[in-house]
N, C-alpha and C positions, 0 to 999 in steps of 0.2 A: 360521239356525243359532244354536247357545247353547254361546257360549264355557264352559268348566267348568275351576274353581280359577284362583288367581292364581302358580301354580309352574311347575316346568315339570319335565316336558314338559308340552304343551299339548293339549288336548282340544274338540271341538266334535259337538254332537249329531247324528247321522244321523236326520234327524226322521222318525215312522213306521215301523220299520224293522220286515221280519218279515212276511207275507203268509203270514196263514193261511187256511185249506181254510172256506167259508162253514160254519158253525155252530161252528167250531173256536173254541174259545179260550186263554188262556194259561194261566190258574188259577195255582196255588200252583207257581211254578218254584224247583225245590228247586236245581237247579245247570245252569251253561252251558259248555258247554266246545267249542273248537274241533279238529282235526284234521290231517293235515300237509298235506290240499290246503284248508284256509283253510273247510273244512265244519261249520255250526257246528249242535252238538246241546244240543237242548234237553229237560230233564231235568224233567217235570213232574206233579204230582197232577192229573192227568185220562183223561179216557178214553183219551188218546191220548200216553201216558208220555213215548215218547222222538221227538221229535220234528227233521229235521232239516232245514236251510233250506244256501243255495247265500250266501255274502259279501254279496250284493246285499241278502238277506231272500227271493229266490223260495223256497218251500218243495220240499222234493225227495220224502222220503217220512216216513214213520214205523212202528217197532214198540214194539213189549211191550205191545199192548194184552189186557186180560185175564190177563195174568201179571204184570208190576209193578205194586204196591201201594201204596207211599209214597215217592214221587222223594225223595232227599235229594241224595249226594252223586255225583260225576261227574269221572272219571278219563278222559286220553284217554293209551294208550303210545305209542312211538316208530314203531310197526309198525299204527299205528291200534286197536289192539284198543281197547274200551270196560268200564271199571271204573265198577257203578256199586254203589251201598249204599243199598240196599231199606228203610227204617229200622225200622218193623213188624213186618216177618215175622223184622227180625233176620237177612239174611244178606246177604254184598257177594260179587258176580257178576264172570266176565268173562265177553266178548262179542266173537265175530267184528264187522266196523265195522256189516254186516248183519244184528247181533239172533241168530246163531248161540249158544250158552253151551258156555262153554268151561270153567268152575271156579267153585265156590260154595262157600264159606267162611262156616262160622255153622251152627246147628241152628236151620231154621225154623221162627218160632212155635213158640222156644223160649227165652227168655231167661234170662242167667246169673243168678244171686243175687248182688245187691249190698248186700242189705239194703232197697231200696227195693221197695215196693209201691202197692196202691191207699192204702191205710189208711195208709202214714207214705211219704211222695211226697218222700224224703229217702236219697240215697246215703250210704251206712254206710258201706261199704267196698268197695274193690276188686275186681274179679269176674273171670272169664272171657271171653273172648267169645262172645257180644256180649250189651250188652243199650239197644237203639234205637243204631245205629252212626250215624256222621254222614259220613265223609269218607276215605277214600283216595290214597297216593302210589303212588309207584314210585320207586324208587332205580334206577342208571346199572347195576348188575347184574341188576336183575328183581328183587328183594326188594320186600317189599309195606309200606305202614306204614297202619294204620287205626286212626281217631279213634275212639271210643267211649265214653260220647258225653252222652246226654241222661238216664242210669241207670245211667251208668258212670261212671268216670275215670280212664280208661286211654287209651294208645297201645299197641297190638299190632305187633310183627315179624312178618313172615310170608315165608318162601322164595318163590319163582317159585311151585314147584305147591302151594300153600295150606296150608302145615304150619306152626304155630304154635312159633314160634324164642323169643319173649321179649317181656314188657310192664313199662312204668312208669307211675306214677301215683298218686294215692291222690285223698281228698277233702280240700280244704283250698285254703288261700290263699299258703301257701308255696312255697318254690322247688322247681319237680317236681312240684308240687302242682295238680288242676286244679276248676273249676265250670265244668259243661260244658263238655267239652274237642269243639269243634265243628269243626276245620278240618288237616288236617295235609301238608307238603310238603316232600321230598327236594330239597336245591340244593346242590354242592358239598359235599359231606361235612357239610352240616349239616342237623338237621331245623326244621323253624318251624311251633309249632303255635298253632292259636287257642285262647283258653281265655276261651271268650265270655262267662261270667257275672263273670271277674273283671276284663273291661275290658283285658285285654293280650293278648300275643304273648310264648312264651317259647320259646328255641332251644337245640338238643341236639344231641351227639354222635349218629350212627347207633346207639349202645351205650345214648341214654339218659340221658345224664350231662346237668345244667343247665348252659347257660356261660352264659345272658345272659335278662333281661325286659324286655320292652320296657312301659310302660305306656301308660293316656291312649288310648284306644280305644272306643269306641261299640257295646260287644257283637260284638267279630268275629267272622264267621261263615265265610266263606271265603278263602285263600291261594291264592296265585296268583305264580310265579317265572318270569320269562322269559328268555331268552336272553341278552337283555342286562345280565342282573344288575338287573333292575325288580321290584320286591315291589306286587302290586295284593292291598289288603286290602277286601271288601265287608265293612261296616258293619250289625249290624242297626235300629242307630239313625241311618238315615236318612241315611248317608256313605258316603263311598269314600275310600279314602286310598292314594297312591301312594308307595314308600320305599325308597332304597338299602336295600346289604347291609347297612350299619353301625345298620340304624333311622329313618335321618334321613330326614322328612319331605321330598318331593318337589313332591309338590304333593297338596290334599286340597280335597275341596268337599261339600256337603249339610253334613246336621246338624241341621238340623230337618224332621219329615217331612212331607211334602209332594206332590200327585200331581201338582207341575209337571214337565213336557218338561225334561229336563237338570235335574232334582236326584229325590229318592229319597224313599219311605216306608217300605219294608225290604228294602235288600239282602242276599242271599241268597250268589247266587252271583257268580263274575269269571271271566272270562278274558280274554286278548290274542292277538291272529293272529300270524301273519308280518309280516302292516306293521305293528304296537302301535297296530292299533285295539281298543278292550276292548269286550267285552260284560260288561253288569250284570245278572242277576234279583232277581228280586224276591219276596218272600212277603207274607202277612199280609194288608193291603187292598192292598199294591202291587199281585201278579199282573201281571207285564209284563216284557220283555228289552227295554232302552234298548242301544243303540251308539253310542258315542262313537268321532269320527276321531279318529288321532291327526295334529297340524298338523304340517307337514312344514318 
């Protein structure tokens, strides 16, 4: 086992973890998210998108083959449904826990105007939704909150049945302001989003409003709030960092990338179970979902 960070809480690697189908592989895992019986789905660029395994790593089944395009990000609700955000085609879905579709949000392969094109690969300005989305919440009401994203720089509201309530954001480095805004999540009346080109975390009212930046970050790319009031931030330079509500570092480890067992080349995605065991993905050369126990 491979102890991870000197903070605490404490972590150690599930070595192996993950048993997949012979020819299967992991490829670009855009995001990992677990479920309320501890079912962990795996959210991926390949032939085999959504992927999901039983705590242990036995694999159980998988859909969206043939219809999901570019795994990015990965929502699980209260009632198991699945949120996920297509990046490509430009639209974020829900899903019975069975791969059913339930609500699509976005005009397919159709992206808004932000100003950015092939020719000036540069967000102008603010847009519509969506254009390449990143990430999804849910709020304690069924309101939706979606990151948008990598041609955009916006956060969108959105009611339960996908009606477009209200957006903040612009381009910039200022307060409210975002460079790829890559990750976002509903925790007690406040929202906490990534804004992964400028190296922080910045947190809002439900309404939008800035109250706080966090900086000193490694390209965050995914949020992650648990029960306990634990913030798991994936890093996509090569880190994970774990943080009370206040910001204050918990315990953090990686930082240089790496494809050893218990540290990172680019994480992607996070979650934490029922026990605050976390799963990591991975993109880029990583390709792989690491588990870390959490030490009791």
């Amino acid at each position: 086992m491979v102890a991870s960070g000197s903070g605490q809480p404490q972590y150690e690697l599930v070595d192996g973890w993950g048993q997949l189908p012979d020819g299967w592989r992991w490829g670009q895992v855009g995001g990992v998210a677990v479920d309320s019986q501890d079912r962990v789905h795996v959210f991926t660029r390949t032939d085999h998108p959504l992927m999901v395994f039983e705590a242990d790593g036995r694999f159980l089944y998988s859909w969206g083959e043939g219809f999901l395009e570019d795994a990015h990000g990965i929502c699980i609700g209260p009632d198991d449904s699945i949120y996920l955000v297509d990046r490509v085609p430009q639209v974020v879905m829900k899903f019975t826990h069975d791969g059913h579709l339930l609500l699509t949000m976005g005009n397919r392969n159709q992206p808004s105007d932000t100003g950015y094109t092939d020719e000036n690969r540069t967000v102008l300005h603010a847009g519509p939704p969506f254009h390449h989305p990143t990430d999804i919440t849910l709020s304690p009401d069924g309101d939706l909150y979606v990151s948008d994203g990598y041609r955009n720089c916006r956060v969108h509201k959105f009611s339960q049945g996908g009606e477009l309530l209200f957006s903040w954001g612009e381009p910039g480095e200022g307060h409210g302001q975002f460079r790829l805004v890559h990750s976002v999540w509903d925790h007690k009346g406040r929202i906490y989003v990534a804004d992964r080109q400028n190296n922080r975390l910045q947190v809002f009212t439900p309404e939008g409003e800035h109250l706080d930046t966090w900086p000193g970050f490694l390209e965050p790319c995914k949020i992650y709030i648990d029960r306990d009031d634990i913030i798991y931030v994936a890093e996509l330079g090569g880190r994970v960092s774990i943080l009370d509500l206040q910001g204050n570092v918990l315990n953090r480890w990686g930082g240089e990338r790496t494809h050893e067992p218990g540290l990172f080349w680019a994480p992607h995605g996070i979650w934490a179970d029922s026990q605050g065991d976390i799963y990591v993905s991975e993109v880029l050369d990583g390709q792989r979902v690491q588990k870390f126990r959490r030490k009791r």
